[in-house]
Chimera marker file (.cmm) of the C-alpha trace (Angstrom):
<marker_set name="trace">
<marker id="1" x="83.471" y="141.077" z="33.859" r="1" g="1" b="0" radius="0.5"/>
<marker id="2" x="82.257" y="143.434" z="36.591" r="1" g="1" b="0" radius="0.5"/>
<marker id="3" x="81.728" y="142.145" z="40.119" r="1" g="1" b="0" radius="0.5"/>
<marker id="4" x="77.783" y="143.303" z="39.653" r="1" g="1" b="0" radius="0.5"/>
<marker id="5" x="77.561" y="140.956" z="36.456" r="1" g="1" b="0" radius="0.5"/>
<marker id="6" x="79.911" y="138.096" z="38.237" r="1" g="1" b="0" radius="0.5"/>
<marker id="7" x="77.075" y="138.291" z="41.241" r="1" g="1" b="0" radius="0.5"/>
<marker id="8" x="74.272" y="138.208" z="39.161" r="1" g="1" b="0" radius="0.5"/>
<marker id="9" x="75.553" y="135.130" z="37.076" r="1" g="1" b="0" radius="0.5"/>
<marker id="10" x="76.252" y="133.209" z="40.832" r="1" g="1" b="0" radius="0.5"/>
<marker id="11" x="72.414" y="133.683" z="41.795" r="1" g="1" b="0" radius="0.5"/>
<marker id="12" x="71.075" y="132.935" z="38.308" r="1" g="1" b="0" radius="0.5"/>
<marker id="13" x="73.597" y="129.757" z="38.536" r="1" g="1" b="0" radius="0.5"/>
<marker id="14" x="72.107" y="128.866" z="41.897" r="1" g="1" b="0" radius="0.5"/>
<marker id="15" x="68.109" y="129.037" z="40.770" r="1" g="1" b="0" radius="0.5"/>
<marker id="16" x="67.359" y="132.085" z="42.103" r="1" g="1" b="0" radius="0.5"/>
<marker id="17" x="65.297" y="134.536" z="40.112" r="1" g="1" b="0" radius="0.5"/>
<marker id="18" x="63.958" y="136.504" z="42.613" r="1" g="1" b="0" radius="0.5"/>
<marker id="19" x="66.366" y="139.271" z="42.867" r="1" g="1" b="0" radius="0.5"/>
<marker id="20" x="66.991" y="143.338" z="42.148" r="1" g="1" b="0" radius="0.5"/>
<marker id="21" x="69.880" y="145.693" z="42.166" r="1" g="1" b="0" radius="0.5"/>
<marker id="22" x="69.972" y="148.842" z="44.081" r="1" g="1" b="0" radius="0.5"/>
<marker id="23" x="73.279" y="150.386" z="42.866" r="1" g="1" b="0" radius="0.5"/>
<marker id="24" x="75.807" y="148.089" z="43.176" r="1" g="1" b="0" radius="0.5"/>
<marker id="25" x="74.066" y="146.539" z="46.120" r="1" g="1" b="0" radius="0.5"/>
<marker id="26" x="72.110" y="142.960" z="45.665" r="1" g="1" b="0" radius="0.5"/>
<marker id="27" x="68.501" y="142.479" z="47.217" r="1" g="1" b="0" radius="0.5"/>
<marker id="28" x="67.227" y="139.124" z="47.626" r="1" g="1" b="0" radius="0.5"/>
<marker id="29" x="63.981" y="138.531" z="49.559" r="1" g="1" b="0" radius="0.5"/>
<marker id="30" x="64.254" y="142.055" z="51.192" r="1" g="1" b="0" radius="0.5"/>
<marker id="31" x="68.094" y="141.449" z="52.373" r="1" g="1" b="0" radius="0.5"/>
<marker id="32" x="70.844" y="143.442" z="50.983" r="1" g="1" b="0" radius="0.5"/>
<marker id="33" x="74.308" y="141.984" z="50.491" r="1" g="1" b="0" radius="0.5"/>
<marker id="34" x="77.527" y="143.708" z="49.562" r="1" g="1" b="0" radius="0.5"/>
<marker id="35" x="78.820" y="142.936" z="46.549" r="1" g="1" b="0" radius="0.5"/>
<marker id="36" x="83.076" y="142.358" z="47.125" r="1" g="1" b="0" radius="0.5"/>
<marker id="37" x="86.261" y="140.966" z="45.107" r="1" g="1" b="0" radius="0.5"/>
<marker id="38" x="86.646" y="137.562" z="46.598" r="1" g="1" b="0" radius="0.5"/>
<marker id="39" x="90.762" y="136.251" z="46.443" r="1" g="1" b="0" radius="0.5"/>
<marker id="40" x="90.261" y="133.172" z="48.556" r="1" g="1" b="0" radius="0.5"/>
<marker id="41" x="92.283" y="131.100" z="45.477" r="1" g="1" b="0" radius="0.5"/>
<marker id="42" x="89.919" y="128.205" z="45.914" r="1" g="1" b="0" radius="0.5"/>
<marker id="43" x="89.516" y="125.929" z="42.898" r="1" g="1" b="0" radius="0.5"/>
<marker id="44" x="85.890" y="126.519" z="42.650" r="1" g="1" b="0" radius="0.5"/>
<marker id="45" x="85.955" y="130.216" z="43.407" r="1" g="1" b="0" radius="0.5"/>
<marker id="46" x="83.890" y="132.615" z="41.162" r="1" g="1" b="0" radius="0.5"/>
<marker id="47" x="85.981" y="135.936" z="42.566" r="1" g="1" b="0" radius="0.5"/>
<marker id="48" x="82.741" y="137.195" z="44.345" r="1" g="1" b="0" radius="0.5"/>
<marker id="49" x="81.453" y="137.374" z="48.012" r="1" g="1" b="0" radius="0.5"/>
<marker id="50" x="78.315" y="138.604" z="49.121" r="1" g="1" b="0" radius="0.5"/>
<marker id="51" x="77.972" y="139.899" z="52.886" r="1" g="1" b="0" radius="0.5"/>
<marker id="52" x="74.973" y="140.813" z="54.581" r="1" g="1" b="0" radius="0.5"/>
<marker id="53" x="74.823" y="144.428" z="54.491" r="1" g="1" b="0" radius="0.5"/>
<marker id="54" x="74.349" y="144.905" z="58.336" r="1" g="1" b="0" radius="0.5"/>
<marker id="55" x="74.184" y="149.110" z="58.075" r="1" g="1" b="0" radius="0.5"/>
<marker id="56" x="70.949" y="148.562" z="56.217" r="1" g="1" b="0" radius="0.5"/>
<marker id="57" x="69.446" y="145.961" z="58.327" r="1" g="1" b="0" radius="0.5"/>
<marker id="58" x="70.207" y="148.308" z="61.481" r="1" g="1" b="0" radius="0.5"/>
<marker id="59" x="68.461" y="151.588" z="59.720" r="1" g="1" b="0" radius="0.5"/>
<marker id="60" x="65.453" y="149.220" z="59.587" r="1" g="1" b="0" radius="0.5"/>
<marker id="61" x="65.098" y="147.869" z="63.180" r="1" g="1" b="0" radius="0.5"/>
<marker id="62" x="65.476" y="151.474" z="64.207" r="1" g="1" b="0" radius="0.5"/>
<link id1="1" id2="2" r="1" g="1" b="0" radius="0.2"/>
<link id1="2" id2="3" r="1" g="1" b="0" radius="0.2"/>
<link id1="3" id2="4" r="1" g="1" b="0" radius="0.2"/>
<link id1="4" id2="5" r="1" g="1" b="0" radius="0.2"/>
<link id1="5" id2="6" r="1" g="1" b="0" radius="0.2"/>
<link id1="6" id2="7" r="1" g="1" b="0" radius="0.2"/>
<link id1="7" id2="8" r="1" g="1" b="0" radius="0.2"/>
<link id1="8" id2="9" r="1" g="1" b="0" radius="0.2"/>
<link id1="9" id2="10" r="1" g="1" b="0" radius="0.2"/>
<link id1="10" id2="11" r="1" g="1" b="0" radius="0.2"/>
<link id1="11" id2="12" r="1" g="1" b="0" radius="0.2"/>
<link id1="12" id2="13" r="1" g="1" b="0" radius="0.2"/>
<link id1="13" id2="14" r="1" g="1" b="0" radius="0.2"/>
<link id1="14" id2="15" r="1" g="1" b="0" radius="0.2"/>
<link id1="15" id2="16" r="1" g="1" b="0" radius="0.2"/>
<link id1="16" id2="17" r="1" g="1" b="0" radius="0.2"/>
<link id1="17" id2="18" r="1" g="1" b="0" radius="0.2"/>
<link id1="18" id2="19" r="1" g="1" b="0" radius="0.2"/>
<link id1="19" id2="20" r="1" g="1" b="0" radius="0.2"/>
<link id1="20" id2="21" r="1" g="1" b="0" radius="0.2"/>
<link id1="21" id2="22" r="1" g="1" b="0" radius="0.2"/>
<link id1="22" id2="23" r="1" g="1" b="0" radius="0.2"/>
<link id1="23" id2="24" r="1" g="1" b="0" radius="0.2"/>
<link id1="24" id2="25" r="1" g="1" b="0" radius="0.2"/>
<link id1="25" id2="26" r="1" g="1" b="0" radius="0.2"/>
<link id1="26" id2="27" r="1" g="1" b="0" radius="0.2"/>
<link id1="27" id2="28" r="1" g="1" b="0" radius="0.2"/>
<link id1="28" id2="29" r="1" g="1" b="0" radius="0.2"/>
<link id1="29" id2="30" r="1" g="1" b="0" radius="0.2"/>
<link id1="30" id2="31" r="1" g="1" b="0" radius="0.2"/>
<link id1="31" id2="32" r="1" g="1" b="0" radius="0.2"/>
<link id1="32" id2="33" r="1" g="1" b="0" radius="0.2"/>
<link id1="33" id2="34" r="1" g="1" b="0" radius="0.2"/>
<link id1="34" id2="35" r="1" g="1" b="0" radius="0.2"/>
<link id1="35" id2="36" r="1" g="1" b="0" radius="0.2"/>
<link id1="36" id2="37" r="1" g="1" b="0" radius="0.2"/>
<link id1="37" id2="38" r="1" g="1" b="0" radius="0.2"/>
<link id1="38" id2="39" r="1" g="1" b="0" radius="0.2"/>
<link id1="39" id2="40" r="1" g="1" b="0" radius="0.2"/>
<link id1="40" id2="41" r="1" g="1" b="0" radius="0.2"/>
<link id1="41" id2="42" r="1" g="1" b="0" radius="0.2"/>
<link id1="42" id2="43" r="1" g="1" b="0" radius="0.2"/>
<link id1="43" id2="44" r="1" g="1" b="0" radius="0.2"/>
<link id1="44" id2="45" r="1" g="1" b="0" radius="0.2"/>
<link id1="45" id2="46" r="1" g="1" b="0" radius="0.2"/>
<link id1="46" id2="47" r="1" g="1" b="0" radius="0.2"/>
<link id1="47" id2="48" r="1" g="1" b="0" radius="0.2"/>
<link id1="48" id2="49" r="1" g="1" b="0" radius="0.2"/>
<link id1="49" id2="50" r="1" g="1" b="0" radius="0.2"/>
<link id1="50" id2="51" r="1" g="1" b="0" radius="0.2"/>
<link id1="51" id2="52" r="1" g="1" b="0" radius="0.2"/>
<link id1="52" id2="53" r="1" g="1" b="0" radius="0.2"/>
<link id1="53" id2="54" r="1" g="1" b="0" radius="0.2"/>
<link id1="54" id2="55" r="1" g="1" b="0" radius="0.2"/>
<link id1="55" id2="56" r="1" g="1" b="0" radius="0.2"/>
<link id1="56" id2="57" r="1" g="1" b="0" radius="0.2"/>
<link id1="57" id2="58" r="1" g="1" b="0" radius="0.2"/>
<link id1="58" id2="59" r="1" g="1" b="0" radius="0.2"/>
<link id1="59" id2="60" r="1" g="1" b="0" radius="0.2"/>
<link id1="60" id2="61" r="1" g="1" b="0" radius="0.2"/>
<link id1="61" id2="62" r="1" g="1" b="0" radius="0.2"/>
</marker_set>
Protein backbone atom coordinates (compact mmCIF):
# COMPACT_ATOMS: atom_id res chain seq x y z
CA UNK A 1 0.00 0.00 0.00
CA UNK A 2 1.32 3.45 -0.94
CA UNK A 3 1.86 6.07 1.75
CA UNK A 4 -0.88 8.37 -0.33
CA UNK A 5 -3.51 5.42 0.05
CA UNK A 6 -2.21 4.58 3.86
CA UNK A 7 -3.01 8.58 4.52
CA UNK A 8 -6.13 8.63 2.96
CA UNK A 9 -7.44 5.44 4.84
CA UNK A 10 -6.13 7.33 8.44
CA UNK A 11 -8.48 10.46 7.66
CA UNK A 12 -11.38 8.39 6.30
CA UNK A 13 -10.76 6.19 9.66
CA UNK A 14 -10.86 9.37 11.72
CA UNK A 15 -14.38 10.92 10.14
CA UNK A 16 -13.00 13.22 8.04
CA UNK A 17 -14.36 13.62 4.55
CA UNK A 18 -13.41 16.85 3.80
CA UNK A 19 -10.18 16.40 2.11
CA UNK A 20 -8.16 16.63 -1.54
CA UNK A 21 -4.84 15.60 -2.88
CA UNK A 22 -2.50 17.88 -4.60
CA UNK A 23 0.24 15.44 -5.76
CA UNK A 24 1.29 13.54 -3.11
CA UNK A 25 0.52 16.36 -0.75
CA UNK A 26 -2.82 16.17 1.62
CA UNK A 27 -5.16 19.34 1.98
CA UNK A 28 -7.50 19.46 4.74
CA UNK A 29 -9.44 22.67 5.46
CA UNK A 30 -6.92 24.73 3.33
CA UNK A 31 -3.69 23.19 5.26
CA UNK A 32 -1.26 21.08 3.51
CA UNK A 33 0.55 18.26 5.27
CA UNK A 34 3.43 16.14 4.08
CA UNK A 35 2.77 12.88 3.55
CA UNK A 36 6.07 10.64 5.26
CA UNK A 37 7.03 6.85 6.17
CA UNK A 38 6.44 6.80 9.86
CA UNK A 39 8.97 3.88 11.80
CA UNK A 40 8.11 4.92 15.32
CA UNK A 41 7.39 0.81 16.03
CA UNK A 42 4.44 1.73 18.16
CA UNK A 43 1.77 -0.96 18.54
CA UNK A 44 -0.88 1.15 17.12
CA UNK A 45 1.17 2.73 14.37
CA UNK A 46 -0.32 2.91 10.79
CA UNK A 47 3.42 3.68 9.13
CA UNK A 48 2.25 7.29 8.21
CA UNK A 49 2.93 10.87 9.55
CA UNK A 50 1.54 13.91 8.36
CA UNK A 51 3.50 17.33 9.01
CA UNK A 52 2.33 20.64 8.40
CA UNK A 53 3.81 21.67 5.26
CA UNK A 54 5.34 24.99 6.62
CA UNK A 55 7.00 26.07 2.90
CA UNK A 56 3.43 26.42 1.74
CA UNK A 57 2.00 28.17 4.63
CA UNK A 58 5.03 30.77 4.35
CA UNK A 59 4.40 31.39 0.33
CA UNK A 60 0.93 32.40 1.61
CA UNK A 61 1.61 34.95 4.41
CA UNK A 62 3.99 36.51 1.94
Amino acid sequence: MTLKARAQEKVERAGISNYSFDQDVLVMCGVRYTIEACECGEPGCDGVRLRKNMTAMARVLQ
